[in-house]
C-alpha positions in Angstrom: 0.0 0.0 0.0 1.4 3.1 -0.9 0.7 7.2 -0.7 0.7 9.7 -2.8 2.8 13.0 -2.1 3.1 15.9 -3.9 5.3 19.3 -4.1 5.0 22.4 -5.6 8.1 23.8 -6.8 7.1 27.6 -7.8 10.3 29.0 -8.9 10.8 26.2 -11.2 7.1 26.2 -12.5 6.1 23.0 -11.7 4.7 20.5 -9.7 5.3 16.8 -9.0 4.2 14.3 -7.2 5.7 10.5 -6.2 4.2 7.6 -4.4 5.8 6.0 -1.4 4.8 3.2 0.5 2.6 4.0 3.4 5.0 3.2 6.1 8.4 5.2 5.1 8.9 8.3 6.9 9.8 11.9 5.2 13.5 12.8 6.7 14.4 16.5 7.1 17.1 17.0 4.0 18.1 20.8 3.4 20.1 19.3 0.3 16.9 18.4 -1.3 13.3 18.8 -1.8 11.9 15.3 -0.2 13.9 12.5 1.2 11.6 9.2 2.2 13.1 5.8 3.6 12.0 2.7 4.7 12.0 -1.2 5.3 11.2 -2.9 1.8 12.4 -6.2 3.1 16.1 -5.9 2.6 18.4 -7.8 4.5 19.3 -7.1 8.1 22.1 -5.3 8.5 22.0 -3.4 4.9 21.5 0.3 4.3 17.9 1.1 4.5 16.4 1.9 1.3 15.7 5.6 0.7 14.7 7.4 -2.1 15.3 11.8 -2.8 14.0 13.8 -5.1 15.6 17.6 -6.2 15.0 19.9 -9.2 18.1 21.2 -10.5 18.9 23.9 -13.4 19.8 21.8 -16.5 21.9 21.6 -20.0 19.1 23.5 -22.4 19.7 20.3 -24.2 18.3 16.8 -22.6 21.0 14.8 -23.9 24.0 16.7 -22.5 22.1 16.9 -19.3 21.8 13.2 -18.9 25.5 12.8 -19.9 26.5 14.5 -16.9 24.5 12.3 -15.0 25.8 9.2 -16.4 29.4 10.9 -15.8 28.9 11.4 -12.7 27.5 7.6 -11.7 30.4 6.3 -13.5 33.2 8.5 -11.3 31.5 6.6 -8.1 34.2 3.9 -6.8 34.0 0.3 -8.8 31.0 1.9 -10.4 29.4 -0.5 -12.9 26.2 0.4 -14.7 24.0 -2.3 -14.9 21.1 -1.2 -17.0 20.4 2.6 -18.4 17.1 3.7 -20.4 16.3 7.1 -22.3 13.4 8.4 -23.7 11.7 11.5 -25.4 8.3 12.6 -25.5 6.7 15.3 -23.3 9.6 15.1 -21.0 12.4 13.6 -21.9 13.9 10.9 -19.5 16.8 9.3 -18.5 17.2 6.6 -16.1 20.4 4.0 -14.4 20.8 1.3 -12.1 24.8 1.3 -11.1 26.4 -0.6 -8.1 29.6 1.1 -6.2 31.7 1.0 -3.8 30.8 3.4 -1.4 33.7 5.7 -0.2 32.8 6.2 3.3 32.5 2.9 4.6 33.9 0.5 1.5 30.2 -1.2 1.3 28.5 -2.1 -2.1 25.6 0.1 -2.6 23.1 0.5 -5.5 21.5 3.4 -7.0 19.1 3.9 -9.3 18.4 7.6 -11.1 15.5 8.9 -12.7 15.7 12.2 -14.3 13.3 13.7 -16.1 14.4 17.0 -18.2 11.4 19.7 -18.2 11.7 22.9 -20.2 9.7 25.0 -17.8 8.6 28.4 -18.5 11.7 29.7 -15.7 14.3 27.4 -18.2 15.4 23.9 -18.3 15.4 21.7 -15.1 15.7 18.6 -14.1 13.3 16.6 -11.8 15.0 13.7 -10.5 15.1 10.8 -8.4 17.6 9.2 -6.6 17.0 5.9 -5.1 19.9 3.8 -2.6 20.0 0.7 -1.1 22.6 -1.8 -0.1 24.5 -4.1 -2.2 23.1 -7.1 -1.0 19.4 -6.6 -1.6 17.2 -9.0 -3.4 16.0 -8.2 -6.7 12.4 -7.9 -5.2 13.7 -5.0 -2.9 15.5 -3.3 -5.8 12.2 -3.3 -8.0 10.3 -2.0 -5.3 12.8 1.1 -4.7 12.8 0.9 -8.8 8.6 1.8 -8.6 9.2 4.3 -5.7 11.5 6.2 -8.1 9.9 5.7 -11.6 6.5 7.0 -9.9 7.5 10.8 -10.7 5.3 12.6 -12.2 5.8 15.8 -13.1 3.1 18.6 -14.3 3.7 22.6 -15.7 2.1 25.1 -13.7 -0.2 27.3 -14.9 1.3 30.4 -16.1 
């Protein structure tokens, strides 16, 4: 069971909502707009799973903006990028699944990224997603962060 959130982000022009499951808790994050975590069954002992969400000025260009993301994924320690999609249409969208070696305490971690590239009427931004969880969880607990992440949705306000 899961609820629906949502944000206005004014100075950007937009709004956006995400769905979480009903039991994660929102955690104070002055780097970002909305942090959420929880327990999606991942093994004892592993980072809890947590997913943030920030809109950032972008590349005027979708493409270049989504290189830098990839670039930066790929300068993580032992980062390997396991699966990356990109799309066009209303608002175009990029998204990766990479596993590291976390600097701080030497731990594998996986992240998945979902950016989506919105031409707002204030300029380009980018609406992303940013989902972690330990190396070791099951496949089940990384779909599950995988639909917390990839249920952005993202409207224009009305000018």
């Amino acid at each position: 069971m899961s609820v629906e959130i949502r944000r206005d982000v004014l100075d950007a022009g937009l709004a956006f909502s995400v769905r979480v499951p009903r039991k994660w808790l929102e955690y104070p994050n002055d780097q970002a707009l909305l942090t959420f975590a929880g327990d999606l069954g991942q093994p004892e002992g592993t980072l809890r799973p947590s997913v943030t969400w920030n809109v950032t000025a972008a590349d005027v260009k979708a493409k270049a903006a989504f290189a830098g993301i990839k670039q930066n994924l790929l300068s993580l320690p032992d980062a390997s990028l396991v699966t990356e999609v990109s799309g066009t249409g209303e608002f175009p969208h990029y998204s990766a699944l990479v596993v590291f070696r976390n600097g701080d305490t030497g731990a594998a971690q996986t992240t998945l990224v979902h950016a989506q590239h919105i031409a707002s009427g204030v300029g380009p931004v980018l609406v992303g997603a940013l989902g972690n969880c330990g190396g070791a969880a099951s496949v089940e607990v990384i779909q599950a962060l995988s639909e917390v992440v990839h249920s952005t949705t993202v409207t224009l306000a009305a000018a």
